[in-house]
N, C-alpha and C positions, 0 to 999 in steps of 0.2 A: 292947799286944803289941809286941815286941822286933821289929824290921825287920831282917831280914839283907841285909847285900852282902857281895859278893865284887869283889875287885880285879883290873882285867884285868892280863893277864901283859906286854903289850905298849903298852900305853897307858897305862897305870899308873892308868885314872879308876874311879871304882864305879859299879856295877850291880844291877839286882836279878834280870838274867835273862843267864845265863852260860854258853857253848858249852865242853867238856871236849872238848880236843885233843889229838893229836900234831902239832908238822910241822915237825920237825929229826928228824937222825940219830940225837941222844941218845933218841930214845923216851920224853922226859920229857909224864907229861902234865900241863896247864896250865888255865886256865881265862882265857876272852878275848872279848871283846864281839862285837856284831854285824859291828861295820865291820872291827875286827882280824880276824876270822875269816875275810871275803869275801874281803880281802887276802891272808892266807897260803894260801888252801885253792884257791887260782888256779893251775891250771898245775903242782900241787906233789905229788909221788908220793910225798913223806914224810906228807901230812896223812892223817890218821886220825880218825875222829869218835867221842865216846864217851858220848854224852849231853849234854842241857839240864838246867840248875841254873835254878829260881827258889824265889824269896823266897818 
């Protein structure tokens, strides 16, 4: 069976379990790791949660 990952948006490494974001003004959503996630979603009125991605 084919393993899927997904690439974080901000650290550029792969994964196999992936947080769907907003958190900039563009309203782009993204997909981003644990640690990127705890980092932007701090303090941040643009973040927006939109579900877990796993493998």
């Amino acid at each position: 069976m084919k393993q899927r990952i997904k690439y974080c948006k901000i650290c550029k490494k792969d994964f196999s379990t992936m947080y769907r974001i907003q958190y900039e003004t563009k309203k782009e959503w993204v997909f981003v790791c644990k640690d990127c996630l705890l980092k932007v979603k701090k303090d941040n009125p643009q973040y927006r949660y939109g579900g877990t991605w796993k493998a």
